[in-house]
C-alpha positions in Angstrom: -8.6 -6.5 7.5 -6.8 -5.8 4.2 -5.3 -8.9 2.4 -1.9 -7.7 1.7 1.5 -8.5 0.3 5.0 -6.7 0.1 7.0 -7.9 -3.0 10.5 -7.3 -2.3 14.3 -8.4 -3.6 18.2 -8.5 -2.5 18.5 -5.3 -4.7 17.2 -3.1 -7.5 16.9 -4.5 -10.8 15.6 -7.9 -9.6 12.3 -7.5 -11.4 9.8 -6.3 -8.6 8.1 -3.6 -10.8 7.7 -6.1 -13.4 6.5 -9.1 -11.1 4.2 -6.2 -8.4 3.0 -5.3 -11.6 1.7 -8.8 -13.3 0.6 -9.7 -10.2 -1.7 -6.7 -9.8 -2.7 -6.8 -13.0 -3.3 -10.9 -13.0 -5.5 -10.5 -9.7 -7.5 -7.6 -11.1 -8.2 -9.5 -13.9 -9.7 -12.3 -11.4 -12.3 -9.5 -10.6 -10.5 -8.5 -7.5 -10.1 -5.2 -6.6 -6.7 -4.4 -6.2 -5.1 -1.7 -4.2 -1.3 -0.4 -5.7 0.9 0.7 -3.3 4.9 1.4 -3.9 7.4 2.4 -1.4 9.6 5.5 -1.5 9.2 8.5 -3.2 8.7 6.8 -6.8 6.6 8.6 -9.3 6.9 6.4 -12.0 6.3 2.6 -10.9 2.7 4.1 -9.9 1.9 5.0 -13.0 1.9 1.1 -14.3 0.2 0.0 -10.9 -3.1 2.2 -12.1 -2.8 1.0 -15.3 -2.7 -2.6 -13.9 -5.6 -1.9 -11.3 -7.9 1.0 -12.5 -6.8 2.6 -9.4 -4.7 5.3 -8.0 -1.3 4.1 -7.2 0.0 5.5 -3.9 3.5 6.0 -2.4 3.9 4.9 1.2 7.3 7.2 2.1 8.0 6.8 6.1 10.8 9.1 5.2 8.7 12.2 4.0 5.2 11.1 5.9 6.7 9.6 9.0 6.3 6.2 10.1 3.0 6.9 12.0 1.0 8.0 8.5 1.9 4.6 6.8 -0.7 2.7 7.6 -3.4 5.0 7.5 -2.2 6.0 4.4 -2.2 2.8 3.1 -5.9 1.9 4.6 -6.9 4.6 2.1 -5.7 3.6 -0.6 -7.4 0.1 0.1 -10.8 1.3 0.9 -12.9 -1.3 -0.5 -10.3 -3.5 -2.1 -10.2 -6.9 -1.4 -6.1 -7.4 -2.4 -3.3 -4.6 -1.8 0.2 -5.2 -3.3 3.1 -3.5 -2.3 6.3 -2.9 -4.6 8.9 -2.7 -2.5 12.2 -0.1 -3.2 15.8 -1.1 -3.9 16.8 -4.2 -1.6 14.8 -5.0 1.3 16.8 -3.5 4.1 17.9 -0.1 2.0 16.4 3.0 3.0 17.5 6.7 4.0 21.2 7.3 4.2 22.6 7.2 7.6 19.1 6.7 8.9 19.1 3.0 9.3 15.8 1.0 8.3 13.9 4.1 8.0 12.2 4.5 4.7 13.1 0.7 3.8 10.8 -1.5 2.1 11.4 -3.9 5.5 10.2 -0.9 7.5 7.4 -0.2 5.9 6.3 -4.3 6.0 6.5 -4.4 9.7 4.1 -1.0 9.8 1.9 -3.2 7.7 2.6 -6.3 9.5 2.7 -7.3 5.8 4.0 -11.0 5.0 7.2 -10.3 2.0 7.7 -12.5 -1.0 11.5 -12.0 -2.4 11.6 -11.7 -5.7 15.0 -13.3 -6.7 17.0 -12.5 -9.8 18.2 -15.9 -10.1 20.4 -16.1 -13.6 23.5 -16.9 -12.6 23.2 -18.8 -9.5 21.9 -22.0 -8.6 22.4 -23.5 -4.8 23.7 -20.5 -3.7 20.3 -19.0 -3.7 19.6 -21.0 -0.5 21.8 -18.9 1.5 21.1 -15.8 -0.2 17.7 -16.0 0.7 18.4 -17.6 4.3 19.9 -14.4 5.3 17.5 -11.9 4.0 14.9 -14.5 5.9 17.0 -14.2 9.0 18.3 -10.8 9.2 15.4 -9.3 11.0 13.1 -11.8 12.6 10.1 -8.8 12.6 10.1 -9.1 8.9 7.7 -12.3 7.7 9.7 -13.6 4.4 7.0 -16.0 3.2 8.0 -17.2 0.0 9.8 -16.8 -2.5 9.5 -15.8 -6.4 12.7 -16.7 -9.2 12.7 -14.5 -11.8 15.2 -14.8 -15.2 15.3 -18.7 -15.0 16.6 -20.1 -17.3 15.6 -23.9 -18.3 13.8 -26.4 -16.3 17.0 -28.1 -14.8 18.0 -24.2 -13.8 14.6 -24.4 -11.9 15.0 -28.3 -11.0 18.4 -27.1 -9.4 16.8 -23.9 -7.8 13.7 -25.5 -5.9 16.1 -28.1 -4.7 18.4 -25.6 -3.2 15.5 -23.4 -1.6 14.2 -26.8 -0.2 16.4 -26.7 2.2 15.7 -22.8 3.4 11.9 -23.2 4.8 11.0 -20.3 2.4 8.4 -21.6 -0.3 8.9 -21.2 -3.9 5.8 -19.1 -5.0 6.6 -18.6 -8.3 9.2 -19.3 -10.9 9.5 -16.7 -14.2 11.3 -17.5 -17.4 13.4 -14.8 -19.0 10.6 -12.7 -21.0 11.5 -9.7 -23.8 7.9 -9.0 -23.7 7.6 -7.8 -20.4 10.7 -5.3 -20.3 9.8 -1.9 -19.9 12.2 0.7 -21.5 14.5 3.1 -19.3 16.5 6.3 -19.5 18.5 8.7 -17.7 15.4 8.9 -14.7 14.3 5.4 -14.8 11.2 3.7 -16.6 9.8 5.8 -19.1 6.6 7.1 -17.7 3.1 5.3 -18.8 2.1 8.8 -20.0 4.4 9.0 -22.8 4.2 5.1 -23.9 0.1 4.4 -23.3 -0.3 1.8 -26.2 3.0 0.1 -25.4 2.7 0.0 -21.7 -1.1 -1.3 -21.9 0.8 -4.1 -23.6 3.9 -4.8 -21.2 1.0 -4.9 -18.0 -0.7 -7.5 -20.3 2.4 -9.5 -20.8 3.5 -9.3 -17.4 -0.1 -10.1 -15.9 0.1 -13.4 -18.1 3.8 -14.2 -17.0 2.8 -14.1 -13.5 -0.5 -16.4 -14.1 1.6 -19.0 -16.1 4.7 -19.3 -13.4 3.2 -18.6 -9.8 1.0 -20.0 -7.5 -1.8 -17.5 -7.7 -4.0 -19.3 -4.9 -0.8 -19.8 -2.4 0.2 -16.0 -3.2 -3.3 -15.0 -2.4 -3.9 -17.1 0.8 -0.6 -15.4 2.5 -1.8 -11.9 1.8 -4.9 -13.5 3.7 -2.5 -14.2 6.4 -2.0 -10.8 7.3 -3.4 -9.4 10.7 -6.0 -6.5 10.9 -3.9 -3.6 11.4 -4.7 -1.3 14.2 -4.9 1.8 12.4 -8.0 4.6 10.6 -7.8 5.1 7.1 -6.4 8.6 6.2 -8.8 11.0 5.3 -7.7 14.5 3.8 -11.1 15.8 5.2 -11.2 14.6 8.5 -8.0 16.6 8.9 -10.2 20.2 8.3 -12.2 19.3 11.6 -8.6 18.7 13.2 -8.6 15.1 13.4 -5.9 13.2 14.0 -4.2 11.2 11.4 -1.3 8.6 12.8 0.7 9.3 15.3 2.5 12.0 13.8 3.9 13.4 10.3 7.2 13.8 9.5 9.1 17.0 10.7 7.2 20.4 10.0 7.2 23.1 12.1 8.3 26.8 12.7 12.2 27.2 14.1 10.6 28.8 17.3 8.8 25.6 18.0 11.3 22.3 18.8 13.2 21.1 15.5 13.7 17.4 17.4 13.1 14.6 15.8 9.4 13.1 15.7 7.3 16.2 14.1 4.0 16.9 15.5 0.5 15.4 15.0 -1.1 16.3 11.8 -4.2 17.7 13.1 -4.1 21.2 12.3 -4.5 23.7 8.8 -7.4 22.6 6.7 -10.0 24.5 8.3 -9.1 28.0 8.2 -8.7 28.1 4.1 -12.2 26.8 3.6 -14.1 29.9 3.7 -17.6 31.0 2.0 -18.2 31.7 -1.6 -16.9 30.9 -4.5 -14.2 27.8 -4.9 -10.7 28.5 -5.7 -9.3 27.6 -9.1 -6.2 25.6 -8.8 -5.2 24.6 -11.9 -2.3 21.6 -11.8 0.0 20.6 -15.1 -0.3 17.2 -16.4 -0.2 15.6 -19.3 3.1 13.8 -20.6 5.5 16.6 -19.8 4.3 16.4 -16.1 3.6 13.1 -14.9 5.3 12.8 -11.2 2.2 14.0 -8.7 0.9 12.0 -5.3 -2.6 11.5 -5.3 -3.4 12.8 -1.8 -2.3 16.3 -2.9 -5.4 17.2 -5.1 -7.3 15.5 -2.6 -6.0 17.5 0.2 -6.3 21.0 -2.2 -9.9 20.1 -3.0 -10.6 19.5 0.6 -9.2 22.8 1.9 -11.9 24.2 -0.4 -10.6 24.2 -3.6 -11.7 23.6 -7.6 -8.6 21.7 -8.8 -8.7 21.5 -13.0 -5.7 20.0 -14.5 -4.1 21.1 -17.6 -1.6 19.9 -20.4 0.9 22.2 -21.0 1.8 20.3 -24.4 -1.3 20.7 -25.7 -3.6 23.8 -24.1 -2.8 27.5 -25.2 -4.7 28.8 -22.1 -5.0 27.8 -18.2 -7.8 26.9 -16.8 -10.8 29.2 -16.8 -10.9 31.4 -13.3 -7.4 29.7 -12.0 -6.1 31.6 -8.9 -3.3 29.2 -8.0 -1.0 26.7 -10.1 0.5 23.6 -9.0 3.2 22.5 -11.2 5.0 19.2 -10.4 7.6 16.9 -11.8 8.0 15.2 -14.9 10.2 15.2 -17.8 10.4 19.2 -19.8 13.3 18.1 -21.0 12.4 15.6 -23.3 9.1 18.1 -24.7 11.3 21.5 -24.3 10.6 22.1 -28.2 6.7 21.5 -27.7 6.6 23.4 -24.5 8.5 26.0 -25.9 6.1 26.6 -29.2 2.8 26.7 -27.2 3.8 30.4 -26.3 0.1 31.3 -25.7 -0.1 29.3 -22.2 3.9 30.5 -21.6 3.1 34.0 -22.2 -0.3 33.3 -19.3 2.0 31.1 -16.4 4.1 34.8 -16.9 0.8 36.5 -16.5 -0.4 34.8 -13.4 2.7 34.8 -11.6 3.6 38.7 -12.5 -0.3 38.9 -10.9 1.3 37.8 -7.6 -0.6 34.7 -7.7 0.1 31.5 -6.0 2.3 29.1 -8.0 4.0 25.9 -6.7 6.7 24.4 -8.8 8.6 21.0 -7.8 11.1 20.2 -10.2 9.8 20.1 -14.0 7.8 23.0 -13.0 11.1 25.1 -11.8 12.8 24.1 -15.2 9.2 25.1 -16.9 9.3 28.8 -14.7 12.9 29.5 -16.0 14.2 31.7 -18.8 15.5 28.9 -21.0 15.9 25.2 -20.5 18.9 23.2 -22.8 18.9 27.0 -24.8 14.5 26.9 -25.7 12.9 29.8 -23.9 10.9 28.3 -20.9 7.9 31.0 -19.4 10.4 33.3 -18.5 8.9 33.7 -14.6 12.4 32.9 -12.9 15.9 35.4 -13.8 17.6 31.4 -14.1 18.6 29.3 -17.7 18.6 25.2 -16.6 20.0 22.9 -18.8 20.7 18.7 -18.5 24.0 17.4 -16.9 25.6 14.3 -16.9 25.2 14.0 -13.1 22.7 12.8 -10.7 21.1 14.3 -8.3 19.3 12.1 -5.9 18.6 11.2 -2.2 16.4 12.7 0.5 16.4 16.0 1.7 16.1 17.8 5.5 14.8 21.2 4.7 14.0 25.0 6.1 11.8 27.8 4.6 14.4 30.2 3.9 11.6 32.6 3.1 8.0 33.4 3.7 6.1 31.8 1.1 3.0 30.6 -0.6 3.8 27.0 1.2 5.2 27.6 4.3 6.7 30.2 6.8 10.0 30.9 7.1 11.9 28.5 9.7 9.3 25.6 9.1 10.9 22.4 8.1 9.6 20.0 6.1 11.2 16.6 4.4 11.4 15.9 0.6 13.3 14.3 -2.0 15.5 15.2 -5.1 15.6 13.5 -8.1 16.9 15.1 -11.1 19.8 15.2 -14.2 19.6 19.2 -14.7 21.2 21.9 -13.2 19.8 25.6 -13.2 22.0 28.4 -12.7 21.8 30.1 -10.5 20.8 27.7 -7.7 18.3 30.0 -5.8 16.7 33.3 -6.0 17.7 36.3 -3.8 15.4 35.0 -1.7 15.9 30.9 -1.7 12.9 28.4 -1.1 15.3 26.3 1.5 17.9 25.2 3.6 19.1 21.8 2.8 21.0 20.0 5.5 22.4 16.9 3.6 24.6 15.5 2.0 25.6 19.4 2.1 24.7 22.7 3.9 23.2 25.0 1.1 20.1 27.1 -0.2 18.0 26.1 -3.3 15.1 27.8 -5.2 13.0 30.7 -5.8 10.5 32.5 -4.1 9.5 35.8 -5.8 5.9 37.0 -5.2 3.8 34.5 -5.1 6.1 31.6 -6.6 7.5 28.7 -5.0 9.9 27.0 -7.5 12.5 24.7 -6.2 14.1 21.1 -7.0 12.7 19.6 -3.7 9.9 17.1 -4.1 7.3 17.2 -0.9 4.8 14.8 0.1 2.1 16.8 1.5 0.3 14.1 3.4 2.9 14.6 6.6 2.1 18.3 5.8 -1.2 19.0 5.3 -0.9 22.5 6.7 1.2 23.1 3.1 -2.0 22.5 0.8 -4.2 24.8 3.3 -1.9 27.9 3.2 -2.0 27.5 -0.6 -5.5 27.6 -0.8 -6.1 30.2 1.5 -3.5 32.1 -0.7 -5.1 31.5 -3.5 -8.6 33.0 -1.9 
């Protein structure tokens, strides 16, 4: 059994990364060991939940995993803790469009039969509160509401008149938080601004958050209903176990060829690791990181490494030359547009990418990488891999994605479908190669990406844990 909570609120902007955060960082520094966890495709709240815990934070996304891989996911991301905490996305019941509760933070609680606290932003309300939290309480008896946490409060009678109100609900106040500048974390045009690019600052925002939470909420009553939670009856997901064909879950999300049945429900995950590990020498993967690159899920380097290979990662900012030996490059999301000038002067390891994908190797780019593969990016020459200039727009591109291998690639057949996500403020033009990565179905019908050789470059985040046979035809690729 995993002592667990879900911290959840009526809507975005309530606080939750700021209050998941403080708390995980106040019980850590209890000497418990923490587990992060957020909901969603995120990339960027993660990054402050390790900073907080000294552990990986991990995405639970029923949307691009399927709702049978959440809770083994999440069992292995709590291996040996003693405390999980869950940040919640948008409001409670929001998930995919048009999908219902699938890939809502209320789904994803009942998976983990996970008790909620409702973080309320409660500056400009007082007795009204009550109701607002009655019906979030009563809108789905499956979900456990069991207490509540104000945030932005203004003086003690604000609070006086608050706990009054919310005496009435049956919900329990666990915690009440005064506005705070301290613990504000900065924004821009993709959300928080990564902990990669801010270290210093955001050591000191988890600090001040962390004491926040241990001044204003009720540590022991917080702690003793994420003891409340039942043992779930799940196994921990193990990339490994999946190369002698194991099963993980009850299923991934959709993957499979066009010949096979494109219904909904996917098929068990139980099959690809095992025929890319074969004798000799490990495969050099090397994977971008550093500041420019920041948005990667855990459980892909551990699935590449168990499919057999070597995974090194780089900084693209900073090294002139890849890895030493690399047959393969992962290159994920992140933010080339705000280093295009430093990634553009570090020609030596431009000039290499070039190299290694004229060789024919294996290259996967999500994203930053496809803007980092392209001619130019905002006008600064990029690596020059992909016949296609991007540059920033003023619109957003966001929401999940239904998609079908155009093409025979590095990743995937052509006609498999996988799920994924898009998240982006850039445009690159043209929209896809002569032959296109995939066939998006929503919010409308077209093609998007690159493949050319060995390259897969397209906007489409993927979450290869509902996948896994993605990370073993890379690697065997890459042998």
């Amino acid at each position: 059994m995993v002592a667990r909570l879900v911290i959840a609120a009526p809507s975005s902007g309530a606080g939750k990364t700021t209050v998941a955060t403080g708390l995980m960082a106040a019980f850590a520094g209890r000497g418990l060991a923490v587990s992060p966890h957020k909901v969603g495709p995120d990339y960027i709240d993660p990054g402050y939940h390790a900073l907080a815990t000294g552990r990986p934070g991990r995405n639970l996304d029923a949307y691009m995993c399927g709702t049978g891989l959440i809770a083994p996911l999440f069992l292995h991301g709590a291996r040996g803790c003693d405390l999980a905490v869950v940040e919640g996305v948008m409001g409670l019941y929001d998930g995919a469009a048009d999908q219902g509760e699938l890939a809502s933070t209320a789904q994803v609680a009942k998976l983990l039969k996970a008790p909620v606290v409702l973080v309320v932003d409660a500056s400009s309300q007082s007795r009204s509160v009550a109701a607002l939290v009655h019906g979030f309480a009563s809108w789905d008896p499956e979900v456990r509401i069991g207490g509540v946490i104000l945030n932005k409060v203004a003086t003690d009678r604000h609070e006086h008149l608050l706990r009054e109100a919310l005496g009435e609900s049956g919900v329990p106040v666990l915690g009440v938080l005064r506005r705070a500048p301290a613990v504000a974390t900065p924004s821009r045009h993709l959300g928080l601004v990564p902990v990669a690019e801010r270290q210093a600052q955001a050591v000191e925002a988890v600090a001040a958050q962390a004491e926040q939470v241990l001044a204003g909420c009720d540590m022991e009553a917080l702690l003793a209903l994420a003891r409340s939670a039942p043992s779930l009856d799940a196994e921990p997901w193990d990339a490994h176990a999946l190369r002698a064909g194991v099963p993980q879950g009850d299923g991934g999300a959709p993957c499979s060829s066009e010949a096979e049945s494109l219904e909904e429900g996917g098929h068990k995950a139980t099959t690809g690791l095992q025929t890319a590990n074969k004798p000799g020498r490990k495969p050099v993967i090397a994977v971008a990181g550093g500041a420019a690159f920041t948005f990667s899920y855990a459980e892909h380097t551990e699935l590449l490494r168990a499919a057999g290979a070597e995974v090194v990662t780089f900084d693209p900012l900073r090294d002139e030359h890849l890895p030493e030996g690399t047959s393969g490059l992962v290159i994920g999301g992140g933010f080339p547009e705000m280093y295009g000038e430093q990634l553009s002067a570090n020609e030596p390891l431009r000039m290499a990418v070039a190299k290694l994908a004229a060789s024919g190797a294996p290259v996967a780019a999500e994203c930053a990488g496809l803007l980092y593969l392209a001619r130019s990016l905002d006008g600064t020459p990029m690596c020059g891999v992909l016949d296609a200039d991007a540059r920033m727009s003023e619109r957003l591109t966001l929401g999940y994605r239904d998609a079908v291998a155009v093409s025979d690639s590095v990743l995937a057949p052509a006609g498999a479908r996988m799920r994924g996500h898009e998240f982006h403020r850039t445009v690159i033009e043209p929209g896809a190669g002569p032959l296109a990565a995939w066939g998006l179905r929503q919010p409308e019908r077209r093609v998007e990406g690159f493949v050319q050789g060995g390259v897969h470059a397209s906007y489409v985040h993927t979450h290869w844990a509902g996948s896994p046979e993605v990370a073993a035809r890379f690697v065997e690729h890459c042998a």
